[in-house]
C-alpha positions as CSV (number, residue, x, y, z in Angstrom):
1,X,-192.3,65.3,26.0
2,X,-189.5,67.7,26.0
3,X,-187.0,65.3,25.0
4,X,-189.2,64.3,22.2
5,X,-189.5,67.9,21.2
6,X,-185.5,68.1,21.7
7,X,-184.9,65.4,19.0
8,X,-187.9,66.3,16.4
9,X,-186.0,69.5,16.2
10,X,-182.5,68.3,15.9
11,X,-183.7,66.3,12.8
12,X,-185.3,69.4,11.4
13,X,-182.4,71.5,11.5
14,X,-180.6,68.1,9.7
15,X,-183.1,68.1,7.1
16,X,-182.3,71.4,6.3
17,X,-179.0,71.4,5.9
18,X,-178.9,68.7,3.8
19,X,-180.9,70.6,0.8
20,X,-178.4,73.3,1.0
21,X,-174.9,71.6,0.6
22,X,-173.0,71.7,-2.4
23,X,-173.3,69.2,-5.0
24,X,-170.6,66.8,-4.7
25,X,-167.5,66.4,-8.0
26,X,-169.0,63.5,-10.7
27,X,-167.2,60.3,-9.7
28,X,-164.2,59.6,-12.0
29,X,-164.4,56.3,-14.2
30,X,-164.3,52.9,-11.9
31,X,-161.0,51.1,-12.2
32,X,-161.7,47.6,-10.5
33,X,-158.2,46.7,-9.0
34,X,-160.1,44.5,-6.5
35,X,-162.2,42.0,-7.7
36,X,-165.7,41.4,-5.9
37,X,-168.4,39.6,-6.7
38,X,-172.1,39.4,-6.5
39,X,-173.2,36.7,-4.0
40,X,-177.3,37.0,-3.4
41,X,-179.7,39.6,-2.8
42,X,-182.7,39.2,-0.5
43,X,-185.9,41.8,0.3
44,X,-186.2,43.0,3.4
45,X,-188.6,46.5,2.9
46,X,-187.6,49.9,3.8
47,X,-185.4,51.0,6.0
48,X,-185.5,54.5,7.5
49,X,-184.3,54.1,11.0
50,X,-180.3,53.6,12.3
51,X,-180.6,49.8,11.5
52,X,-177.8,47.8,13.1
53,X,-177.2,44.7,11.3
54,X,-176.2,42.0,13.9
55,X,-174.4,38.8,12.7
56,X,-173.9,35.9,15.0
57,X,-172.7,32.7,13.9
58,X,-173.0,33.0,10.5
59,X,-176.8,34.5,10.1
60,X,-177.3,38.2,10.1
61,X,-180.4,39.7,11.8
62,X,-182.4,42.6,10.6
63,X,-185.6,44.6,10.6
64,X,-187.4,46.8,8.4
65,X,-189.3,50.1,9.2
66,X,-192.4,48.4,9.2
67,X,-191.7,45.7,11.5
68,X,-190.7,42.7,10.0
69,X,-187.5,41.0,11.9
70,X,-185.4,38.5,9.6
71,X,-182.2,36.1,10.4
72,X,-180.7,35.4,7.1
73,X,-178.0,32.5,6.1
74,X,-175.0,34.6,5.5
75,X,-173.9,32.5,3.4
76,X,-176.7,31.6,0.9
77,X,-179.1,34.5,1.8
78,X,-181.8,32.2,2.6
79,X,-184.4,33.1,5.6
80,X,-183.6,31.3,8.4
81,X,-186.8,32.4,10.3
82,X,-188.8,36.0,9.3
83,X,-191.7,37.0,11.8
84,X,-193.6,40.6,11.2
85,X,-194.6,42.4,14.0
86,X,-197.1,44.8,12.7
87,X,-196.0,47.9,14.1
88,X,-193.3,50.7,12.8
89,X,-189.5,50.2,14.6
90,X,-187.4,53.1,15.6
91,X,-184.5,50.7,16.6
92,X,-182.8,47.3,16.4
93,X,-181.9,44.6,16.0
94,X,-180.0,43.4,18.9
95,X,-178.9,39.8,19.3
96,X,-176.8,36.9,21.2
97,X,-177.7,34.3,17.9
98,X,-180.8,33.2,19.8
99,X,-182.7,35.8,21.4
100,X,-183.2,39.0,19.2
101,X,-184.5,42.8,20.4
102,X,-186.4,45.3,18.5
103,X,-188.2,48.7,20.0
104,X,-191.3,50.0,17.9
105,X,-192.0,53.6,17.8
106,X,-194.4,53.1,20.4
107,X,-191.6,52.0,23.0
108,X,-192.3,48.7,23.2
109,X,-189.1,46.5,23.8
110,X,-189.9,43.3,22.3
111,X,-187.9,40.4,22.4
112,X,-188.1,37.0,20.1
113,X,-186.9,33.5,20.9
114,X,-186.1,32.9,16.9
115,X,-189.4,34.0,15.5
116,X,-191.7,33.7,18.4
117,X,-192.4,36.9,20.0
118,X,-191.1,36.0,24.0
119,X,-192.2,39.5,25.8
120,X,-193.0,43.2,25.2
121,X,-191.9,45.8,28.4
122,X,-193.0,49.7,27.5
123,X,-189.9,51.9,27.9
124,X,-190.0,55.2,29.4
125,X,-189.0,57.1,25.8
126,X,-188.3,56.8,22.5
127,X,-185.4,54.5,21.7
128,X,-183.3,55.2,18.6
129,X,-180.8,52.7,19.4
130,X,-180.6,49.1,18.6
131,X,-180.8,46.9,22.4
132,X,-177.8,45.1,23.8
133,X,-178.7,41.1,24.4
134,X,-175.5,39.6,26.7
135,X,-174.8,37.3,29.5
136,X,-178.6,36.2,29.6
137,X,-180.0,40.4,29.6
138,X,-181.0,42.6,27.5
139,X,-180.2,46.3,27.8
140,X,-182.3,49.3,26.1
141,X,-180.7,52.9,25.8
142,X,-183.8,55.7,25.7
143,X,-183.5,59.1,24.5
144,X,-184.1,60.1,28.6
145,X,-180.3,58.6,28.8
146,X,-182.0,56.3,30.6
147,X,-180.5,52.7,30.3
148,X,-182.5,50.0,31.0
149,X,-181.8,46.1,31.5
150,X,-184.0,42.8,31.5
151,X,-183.8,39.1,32.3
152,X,-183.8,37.9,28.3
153,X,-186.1,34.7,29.1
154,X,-188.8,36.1,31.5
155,X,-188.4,39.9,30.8
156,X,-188.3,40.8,34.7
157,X,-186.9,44.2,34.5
158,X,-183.5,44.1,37.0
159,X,-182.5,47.9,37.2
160,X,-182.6,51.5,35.5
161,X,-179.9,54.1,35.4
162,X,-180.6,57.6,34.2
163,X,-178.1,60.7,33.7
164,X,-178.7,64.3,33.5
165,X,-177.6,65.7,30.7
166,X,-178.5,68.7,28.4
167,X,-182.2,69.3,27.2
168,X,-181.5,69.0,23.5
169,X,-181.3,65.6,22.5
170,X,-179.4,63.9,19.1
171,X,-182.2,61.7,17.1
172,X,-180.1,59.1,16.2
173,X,-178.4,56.2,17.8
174,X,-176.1,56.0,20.5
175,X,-173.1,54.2,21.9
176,X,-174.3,50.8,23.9
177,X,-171.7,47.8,23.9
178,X,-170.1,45.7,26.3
179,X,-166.4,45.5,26.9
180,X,-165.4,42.3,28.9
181,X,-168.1,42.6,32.5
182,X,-168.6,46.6,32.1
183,X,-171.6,47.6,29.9
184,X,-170.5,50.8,27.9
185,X,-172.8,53.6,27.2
186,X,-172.4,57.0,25.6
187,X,-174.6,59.2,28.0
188,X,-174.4,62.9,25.7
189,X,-170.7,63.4,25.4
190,X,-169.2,61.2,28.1
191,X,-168.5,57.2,28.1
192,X,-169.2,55.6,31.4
193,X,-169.0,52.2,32.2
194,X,-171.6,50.1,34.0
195,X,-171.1,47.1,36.0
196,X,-174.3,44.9,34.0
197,X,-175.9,43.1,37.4
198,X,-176.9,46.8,38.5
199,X,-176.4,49.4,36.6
200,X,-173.7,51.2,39.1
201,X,-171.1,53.3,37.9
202,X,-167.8,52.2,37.8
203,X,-166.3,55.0,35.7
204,X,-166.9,57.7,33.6
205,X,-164.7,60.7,30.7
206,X,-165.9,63.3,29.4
207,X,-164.6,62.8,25.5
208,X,-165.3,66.6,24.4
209,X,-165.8,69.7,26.6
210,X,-168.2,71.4,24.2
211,X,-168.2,75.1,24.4
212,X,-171.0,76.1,22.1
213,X,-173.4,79.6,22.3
214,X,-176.5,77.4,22.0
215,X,-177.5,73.8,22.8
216,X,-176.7,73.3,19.0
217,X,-173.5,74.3,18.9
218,X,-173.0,71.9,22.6
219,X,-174.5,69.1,21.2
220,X,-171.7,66.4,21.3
221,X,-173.4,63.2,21.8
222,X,-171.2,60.0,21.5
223,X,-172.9,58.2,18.5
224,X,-173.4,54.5,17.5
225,X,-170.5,52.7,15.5
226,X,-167.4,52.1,17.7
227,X,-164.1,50.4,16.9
228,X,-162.9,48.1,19.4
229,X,-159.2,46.3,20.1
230,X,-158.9,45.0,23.3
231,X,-159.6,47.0,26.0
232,X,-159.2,50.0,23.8
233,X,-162.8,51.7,22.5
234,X,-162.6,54.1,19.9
235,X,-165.9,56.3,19.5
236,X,-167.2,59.5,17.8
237,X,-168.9,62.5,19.2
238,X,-171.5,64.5,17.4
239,X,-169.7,67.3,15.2
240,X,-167.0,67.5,18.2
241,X,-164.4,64.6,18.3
242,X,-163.1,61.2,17.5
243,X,-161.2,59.7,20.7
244,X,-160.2,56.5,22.2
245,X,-160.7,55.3,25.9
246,X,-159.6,52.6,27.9
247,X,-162.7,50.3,28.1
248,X,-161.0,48.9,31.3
249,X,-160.4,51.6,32.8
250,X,-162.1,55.0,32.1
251,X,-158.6,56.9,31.2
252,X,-158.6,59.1,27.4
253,X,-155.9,58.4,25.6
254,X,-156.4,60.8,22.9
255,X,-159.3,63.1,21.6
256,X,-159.1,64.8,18.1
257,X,-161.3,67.4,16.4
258,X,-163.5,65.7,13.6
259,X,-166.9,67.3,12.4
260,X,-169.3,64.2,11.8
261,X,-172.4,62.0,12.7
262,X,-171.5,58.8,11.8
263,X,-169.3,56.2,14.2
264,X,-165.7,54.9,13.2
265,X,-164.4,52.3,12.1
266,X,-160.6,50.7,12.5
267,X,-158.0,47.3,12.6
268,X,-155.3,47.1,15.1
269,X,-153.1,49.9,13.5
270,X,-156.0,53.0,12.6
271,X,-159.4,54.4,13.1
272,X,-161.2,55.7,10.0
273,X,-164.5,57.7,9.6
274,X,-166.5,60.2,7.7
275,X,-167.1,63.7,8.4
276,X,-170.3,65.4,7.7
277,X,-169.2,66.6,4.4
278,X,-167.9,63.4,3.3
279,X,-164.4,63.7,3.6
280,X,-162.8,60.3,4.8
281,X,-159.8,60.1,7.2
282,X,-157.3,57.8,9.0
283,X,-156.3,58.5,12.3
284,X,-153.5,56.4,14.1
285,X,-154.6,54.2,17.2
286,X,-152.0,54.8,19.0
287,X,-151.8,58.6,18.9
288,X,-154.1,60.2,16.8
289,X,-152.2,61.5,14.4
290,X,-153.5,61.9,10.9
291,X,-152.6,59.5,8.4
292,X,-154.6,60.6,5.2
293,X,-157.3,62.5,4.9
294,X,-159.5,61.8,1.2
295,X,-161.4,65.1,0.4
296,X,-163.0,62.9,-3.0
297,X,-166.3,62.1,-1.7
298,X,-166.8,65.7,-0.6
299,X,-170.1,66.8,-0.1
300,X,-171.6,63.3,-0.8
301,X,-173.5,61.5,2.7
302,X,-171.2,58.7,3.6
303,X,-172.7,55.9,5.2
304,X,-170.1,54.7,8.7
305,X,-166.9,52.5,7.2
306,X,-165.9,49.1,7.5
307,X,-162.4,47.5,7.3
308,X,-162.3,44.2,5.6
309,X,-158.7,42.9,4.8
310,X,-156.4,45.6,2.6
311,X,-159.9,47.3,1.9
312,X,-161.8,50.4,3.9
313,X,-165.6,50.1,2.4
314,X,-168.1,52.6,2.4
315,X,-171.9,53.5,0.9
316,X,-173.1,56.6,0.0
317,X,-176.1,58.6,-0.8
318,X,-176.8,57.4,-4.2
319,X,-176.4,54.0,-3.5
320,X,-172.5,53.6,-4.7
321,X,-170.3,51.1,-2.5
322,X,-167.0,51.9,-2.7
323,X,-164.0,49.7,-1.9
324,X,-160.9,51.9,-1.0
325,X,-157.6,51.5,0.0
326,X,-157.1,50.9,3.7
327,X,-153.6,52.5,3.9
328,X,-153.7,55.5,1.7
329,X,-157.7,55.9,0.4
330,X,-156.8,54.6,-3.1
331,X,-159.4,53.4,-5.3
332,X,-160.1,49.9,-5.5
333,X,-163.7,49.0,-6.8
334,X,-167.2,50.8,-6.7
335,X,-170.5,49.0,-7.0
336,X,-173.5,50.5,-7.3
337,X,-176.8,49.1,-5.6
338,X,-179.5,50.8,-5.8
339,X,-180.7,54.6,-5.7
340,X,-182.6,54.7,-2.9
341,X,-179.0,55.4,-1.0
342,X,-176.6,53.2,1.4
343,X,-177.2,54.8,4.9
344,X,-176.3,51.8,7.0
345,X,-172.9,50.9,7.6
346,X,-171.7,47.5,5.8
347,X,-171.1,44.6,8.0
348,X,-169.0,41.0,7.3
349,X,-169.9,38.1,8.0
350,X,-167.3,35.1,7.2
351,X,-166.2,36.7,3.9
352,X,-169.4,37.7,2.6
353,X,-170.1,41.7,3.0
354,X,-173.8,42.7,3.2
355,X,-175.4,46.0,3.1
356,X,-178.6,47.4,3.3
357,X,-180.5,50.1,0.8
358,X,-182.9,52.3,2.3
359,X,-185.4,50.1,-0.2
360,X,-185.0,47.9,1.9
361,X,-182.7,45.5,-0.5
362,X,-179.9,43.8,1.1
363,X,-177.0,42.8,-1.0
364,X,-174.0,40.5,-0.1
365,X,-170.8,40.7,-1.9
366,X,-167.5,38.4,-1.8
367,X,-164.3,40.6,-2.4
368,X,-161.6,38.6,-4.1
């Protein structure tokens, strides 16, 4: 109950803030240098929980609020299977292209074989973050920092791990990927590394030290939305950091001060991401060192980016996508969707971009 408690508060004091921040600049006139165009829509329903949009093979999987799971053709946006459960999500969807997870707000881990419903396993807590399905398991991260993991086909559950941590919790998603055979999970602000077959620790870094006067201030939890190149994981912690670790093993390259809630994005050369007031920047991989930093968004909520050829793309608030120059935060296109707001990050999948409204509208694009 405590951690409950913990993470109700958190999202009032984020509630709060956001009615008092400054009204963001009117966008300038859109000047399409880029050309994309409009490739389908499709109706999922609303959406107010961290979706992550998993695409395998060329279908995307997602969920509503409500509980209705979808895997849509990429391509054509046709449904490829859509089941409803009947019962309100807090995360998902999590997928391997045959098996997909979900957890309801009840903490029910339910898994689906394509759209047969294969087994339901209560979790200890409240789950914000979408499940992990890999190498035949599927892992669940719980607001406890408990991680949990399951045989996919019979859901036998194989092993828990918990860490302490402190009492105040962040209500949103968390870090939960794997990097070659070491399951990576953001417990509060460190990113340790599990061995999958039983949950042992085979290393763990601290990515901010947070010195705060209250459990506010020291909040620092690494969040969902990682960029990945090799061994090399880049991450962001809550209002503290962005920093890149060695996936392989454990060491920090580099840790810089960034204020923001969403994860990063990058390509092989930078890392880019939002901070809480909307201000866009580029860090290098390698070092990072700041390579632009876009104050033009300021003050508007900026959904997580995603790099898609020459192109850094990013939602906001008032449903505006905007296509942006990777190397310097030029301009290149804006679309708008709808008003309901872009909150989840854009994924890609072949060369068709989708993203999701809070409506619950999902829209795929083909930039040119």
């Amino acid at each position: 109950m405590r951690n409950l408690l913990a993470i109700v508060l958190v999202a009032l004091l984020a509630a709060c803030a956001s009615t008092d921040r400054p009204k963001p600049a009117p966008l300038a006139a859109n000047v399409p240098l880029l050309g994309v165009r409009a490739a389908w829509t499709a109706a999922l329903g609303p959406v107010d929980f961290a979706l992550d949009v998993r695409v395998v093979d060329g279908r995307a999987y997602l969920a509503s609020t409500s509980g209705t799971v979808v895997a849509l053709d990429a391509q054509s946006g046709a449904d490829v299977w859509r089941v409803s459960l009947d019962t309100p999500l807090s995360a998902g969807v999590g997928s391997d292209g045959r098996y997909s997870a979900v957890v309801t707000r009840v903490n029910e881990l339910v898994v689906l074989d394509g759209a047969k419903v294969l087994w339901r396993q209560k979790l200890k807590a409240l789950t914000l973050t979408a499940p992990l399905v890999a190498g035949g398991r599927v892992f669940a991260f719980s607001s406890d920092r408990s991680v949990s993991a399951f045989d996919v086909a019979s859901g036998q559950k194989l092993w828990q791990q918990q860490k302490p941590g402190e009492a105040l919790v962040l209500g949103q998603a968390g870090l939960l990927t794997a990097v070659g055979d070491t399951l990576v999970v953001g417990f509060g602000s460190r990113v340790t590394g599990l061995n999958p077959l039983n949950g042992s620790t085979r290393w763990e870094t601290s990515v901010v030290n947070a010195r705060g006067t209250n459990e506010v201030e020291r909040l620092s939890d690494v969040v969902a939305g990682f960029s990945r190149e090799g061994s090399q994981l880049c991450v962001r912690a809550f209002q503290y950091a962005v920093a890149c670790v060695d996936a392989g093993t454990g060491r920090m390259q580099w840790t810089k001060p960034a204020n923001g809630s969403n994860g990063v994005t990058g390509d092989g050369k930078m890392v880019y991401g939002a901070d809480s007031d909307g201000r866009l920047t580029a860090w290098s991989r390698n070092d990072g060192e700041k390579a632009w930093t876009l104050d033009r968004y300021r003050f508007r909520m900026m959904s997580a980016p995603l790099v898609a050829g020459r192109s850094l793309i990013v939602g906001d608030d008032s449903g505006n996508l905007h296509f942006l120059s990777k190397e310097d935060g030029a301009p290149l296109n804006r679309i708008v969707t709808d008003d309901s707001g872009l909150s989840v990050a854009p994924v890609l999948a072949g060369k068709t971009l989708l993203v999701v409204s809070r409506r619950g509208s999902v829209y795929a694009f083909r930039p040119e």
